[in-house]
VODO-632880 format. One record per atom (N, C-alpha, C): residue number from 1; residue in one letter; x, y, z. Coordinates in steps of 0.1 Angstrom, whole numbers. Layout:
<atoms>
[atom NUM, 'A', [X, Y, Z]] ...
</atoms>
This chain:
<atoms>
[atom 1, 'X', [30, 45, -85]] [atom 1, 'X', [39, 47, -74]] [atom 1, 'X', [31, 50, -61]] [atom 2, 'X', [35, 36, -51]] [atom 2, 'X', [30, 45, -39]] [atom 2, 'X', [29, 60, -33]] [atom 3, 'X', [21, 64, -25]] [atom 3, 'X', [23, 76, -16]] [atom 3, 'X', [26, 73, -1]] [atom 4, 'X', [38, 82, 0]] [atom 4, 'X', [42, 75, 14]] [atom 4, 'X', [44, 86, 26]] [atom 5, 'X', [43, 87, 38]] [atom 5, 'X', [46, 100, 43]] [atom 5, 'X', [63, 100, 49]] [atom 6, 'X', [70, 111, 52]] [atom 6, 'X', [83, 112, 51]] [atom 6, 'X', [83, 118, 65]] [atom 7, 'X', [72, 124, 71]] [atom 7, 'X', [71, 132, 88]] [atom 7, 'X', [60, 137, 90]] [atom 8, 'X', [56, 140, 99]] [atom 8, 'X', [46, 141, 108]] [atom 8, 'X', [42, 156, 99]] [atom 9, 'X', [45, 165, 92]] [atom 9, 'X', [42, 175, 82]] [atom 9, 'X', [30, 168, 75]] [atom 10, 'X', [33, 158, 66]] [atom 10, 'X', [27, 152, 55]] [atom 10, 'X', [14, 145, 62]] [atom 11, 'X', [19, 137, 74]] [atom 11, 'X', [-1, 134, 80]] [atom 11, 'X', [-3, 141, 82]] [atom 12, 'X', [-2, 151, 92]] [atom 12, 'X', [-11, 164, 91]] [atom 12, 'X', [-18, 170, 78]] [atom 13, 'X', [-10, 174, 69]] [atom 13, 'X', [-15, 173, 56]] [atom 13, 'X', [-26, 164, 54]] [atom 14, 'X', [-28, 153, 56]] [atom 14, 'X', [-33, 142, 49]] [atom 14, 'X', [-46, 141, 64]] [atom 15, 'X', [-41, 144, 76]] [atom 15, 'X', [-54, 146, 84]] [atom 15, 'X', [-65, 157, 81]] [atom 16, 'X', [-60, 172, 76]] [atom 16, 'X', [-67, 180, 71]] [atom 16, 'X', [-75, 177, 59]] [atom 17, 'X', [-69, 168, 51]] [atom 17, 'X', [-73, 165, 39]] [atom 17, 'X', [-87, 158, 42]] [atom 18, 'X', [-86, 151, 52]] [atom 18, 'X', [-96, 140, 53]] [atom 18, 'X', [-107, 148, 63]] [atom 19, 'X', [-107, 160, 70]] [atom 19, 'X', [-113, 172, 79]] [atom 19, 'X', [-119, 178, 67]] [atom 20, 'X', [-118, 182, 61]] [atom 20, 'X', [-120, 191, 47]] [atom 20, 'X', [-133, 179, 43]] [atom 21, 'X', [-125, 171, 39]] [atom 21, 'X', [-136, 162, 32]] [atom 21, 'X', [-150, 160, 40]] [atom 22, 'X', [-147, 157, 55]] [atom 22, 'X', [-160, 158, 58]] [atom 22, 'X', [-166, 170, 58]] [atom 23, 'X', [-157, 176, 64]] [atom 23, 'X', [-166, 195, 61]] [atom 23, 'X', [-173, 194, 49]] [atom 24, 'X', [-173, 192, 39]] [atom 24, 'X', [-177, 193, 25]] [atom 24, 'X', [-192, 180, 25]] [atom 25, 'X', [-191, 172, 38]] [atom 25, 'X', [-202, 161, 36]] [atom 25, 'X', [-197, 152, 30]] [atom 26, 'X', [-188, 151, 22]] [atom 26, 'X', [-186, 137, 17]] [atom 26, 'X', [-179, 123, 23]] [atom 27, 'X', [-175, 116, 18]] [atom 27, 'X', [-171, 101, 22]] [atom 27, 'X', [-154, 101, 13]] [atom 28, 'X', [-151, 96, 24]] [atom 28, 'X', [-134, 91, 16]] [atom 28, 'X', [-139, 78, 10]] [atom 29, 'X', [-135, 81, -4]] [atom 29, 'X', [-135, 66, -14]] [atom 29, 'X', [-126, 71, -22]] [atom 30, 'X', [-126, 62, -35]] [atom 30, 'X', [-116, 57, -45]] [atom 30, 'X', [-106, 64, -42]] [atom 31, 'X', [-98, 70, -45]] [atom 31, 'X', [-84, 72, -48]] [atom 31, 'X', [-80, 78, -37]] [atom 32, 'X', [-84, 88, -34]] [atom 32, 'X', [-83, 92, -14]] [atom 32, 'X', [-82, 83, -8]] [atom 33, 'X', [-93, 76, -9]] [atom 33, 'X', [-90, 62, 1]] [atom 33, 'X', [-82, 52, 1]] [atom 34, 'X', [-81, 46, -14]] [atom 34, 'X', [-64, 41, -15]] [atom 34, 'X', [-52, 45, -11]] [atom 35, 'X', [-54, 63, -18]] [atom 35, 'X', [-39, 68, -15]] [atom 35, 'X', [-36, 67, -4]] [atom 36, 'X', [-48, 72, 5]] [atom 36, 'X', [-42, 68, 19]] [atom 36, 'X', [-38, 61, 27]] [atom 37, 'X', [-49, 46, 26]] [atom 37, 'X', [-41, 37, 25]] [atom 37, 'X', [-31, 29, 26]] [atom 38, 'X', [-29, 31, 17]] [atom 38, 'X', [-14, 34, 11]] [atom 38, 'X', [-4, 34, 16]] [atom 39, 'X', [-10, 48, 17]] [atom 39, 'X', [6, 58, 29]] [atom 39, 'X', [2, 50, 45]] [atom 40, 'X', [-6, 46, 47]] [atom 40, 'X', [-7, 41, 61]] [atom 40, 'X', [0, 27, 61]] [atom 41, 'X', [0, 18, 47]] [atom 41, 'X', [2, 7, 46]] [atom 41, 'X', [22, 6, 43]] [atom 42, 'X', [22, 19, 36]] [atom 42, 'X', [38, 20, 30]] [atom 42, 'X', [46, 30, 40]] [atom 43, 'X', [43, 38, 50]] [atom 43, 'X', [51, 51, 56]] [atom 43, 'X', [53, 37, 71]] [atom 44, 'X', [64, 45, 75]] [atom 44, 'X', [72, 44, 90]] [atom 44, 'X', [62, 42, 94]] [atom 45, 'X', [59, 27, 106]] [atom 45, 'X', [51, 28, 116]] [atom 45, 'X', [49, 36, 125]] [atom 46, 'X', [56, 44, 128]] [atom 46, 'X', [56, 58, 139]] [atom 46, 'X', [44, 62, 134]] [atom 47, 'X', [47, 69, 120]] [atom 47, 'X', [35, 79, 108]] [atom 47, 'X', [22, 76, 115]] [atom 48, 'X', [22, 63, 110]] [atom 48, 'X', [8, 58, 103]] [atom 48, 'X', [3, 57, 123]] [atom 49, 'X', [8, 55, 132]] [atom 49, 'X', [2, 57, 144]] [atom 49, 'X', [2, 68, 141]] [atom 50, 'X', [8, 78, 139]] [atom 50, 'X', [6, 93, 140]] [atom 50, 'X', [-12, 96, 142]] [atom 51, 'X', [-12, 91, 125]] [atom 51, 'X', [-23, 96, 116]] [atom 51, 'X', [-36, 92, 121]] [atom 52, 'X', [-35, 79, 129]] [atom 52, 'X', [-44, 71, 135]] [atom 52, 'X', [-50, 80, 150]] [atom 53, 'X', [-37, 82, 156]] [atom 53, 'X', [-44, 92, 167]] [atom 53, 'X', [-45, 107, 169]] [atom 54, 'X', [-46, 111, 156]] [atom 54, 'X', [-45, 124, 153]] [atom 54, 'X', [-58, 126, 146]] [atom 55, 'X', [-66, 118, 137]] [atom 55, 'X', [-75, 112, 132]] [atom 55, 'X', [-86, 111, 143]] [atom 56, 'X', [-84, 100, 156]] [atom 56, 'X', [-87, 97, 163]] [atom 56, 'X', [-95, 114, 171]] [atom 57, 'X', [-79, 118, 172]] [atom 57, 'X', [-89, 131, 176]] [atom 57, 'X', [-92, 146, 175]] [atom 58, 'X', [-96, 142, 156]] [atom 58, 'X', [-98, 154, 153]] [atom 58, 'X', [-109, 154, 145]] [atom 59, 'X', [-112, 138, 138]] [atom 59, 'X', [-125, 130, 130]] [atom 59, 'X', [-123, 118, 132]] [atom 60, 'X', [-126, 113, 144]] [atom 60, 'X', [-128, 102, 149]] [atom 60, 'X', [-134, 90, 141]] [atom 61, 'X', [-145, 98, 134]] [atom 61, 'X', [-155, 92, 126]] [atom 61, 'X', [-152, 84, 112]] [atom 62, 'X', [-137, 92, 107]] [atom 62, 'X', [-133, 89, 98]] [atom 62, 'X', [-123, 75, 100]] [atom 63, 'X', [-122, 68, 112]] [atom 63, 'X', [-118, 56, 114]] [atom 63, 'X', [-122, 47, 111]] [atom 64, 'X', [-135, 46, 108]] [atom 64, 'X', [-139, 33, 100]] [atom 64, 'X', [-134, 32, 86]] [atom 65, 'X', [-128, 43, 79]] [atom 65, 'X', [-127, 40, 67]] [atom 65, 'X', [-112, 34, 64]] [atom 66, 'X', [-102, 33, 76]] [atom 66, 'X', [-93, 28, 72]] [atom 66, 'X', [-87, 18, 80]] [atom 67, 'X', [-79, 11, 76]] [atom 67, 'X', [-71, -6, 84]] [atom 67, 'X', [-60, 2, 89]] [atom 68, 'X', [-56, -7, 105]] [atom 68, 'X', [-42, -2, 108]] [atom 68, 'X', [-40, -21, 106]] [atom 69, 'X', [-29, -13, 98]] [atom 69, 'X', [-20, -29, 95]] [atom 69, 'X', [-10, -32, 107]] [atom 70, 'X', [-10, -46, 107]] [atom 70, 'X', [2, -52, 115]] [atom 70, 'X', [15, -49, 117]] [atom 71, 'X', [18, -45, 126]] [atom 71, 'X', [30, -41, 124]] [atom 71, 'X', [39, -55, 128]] 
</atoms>
């Protein structure tokens, strides 16, 4: 089952998630990185810009690891 976000609660969630991970030094891969994905490929286009410029500026860095799909 996809993961999808439902509101601007859930990226945030999912932006910390991905702040954490670099704090820790690591890299978003397998399942994090699909899940999220995911949710960027399956949630409300509103979201998934959310996530993108919230991302943008909070771990900028973490932009290469994901696609913004066509809307």
């Amino acid at each position: 089952m996809p993961y999808r976000w439902n509101d601007r609660q859930d990226v945030d969630e999912a932006v910390v998630v991905v702040m954490n991970t670099f704090d820790r030094g690591q890299e978003i891969r397998g399942w994090l990185l699909r899940t999220l994905q995911e949710a960027i490929n399956g949630s409300d286009p509103q979201l998934s810009q959310y996530f993108f410029s919230e991302l943008e500026q909070h771990q900028p860095e973490a932009l290469r690891y994901f696609k913004k799909p066509v809307f």
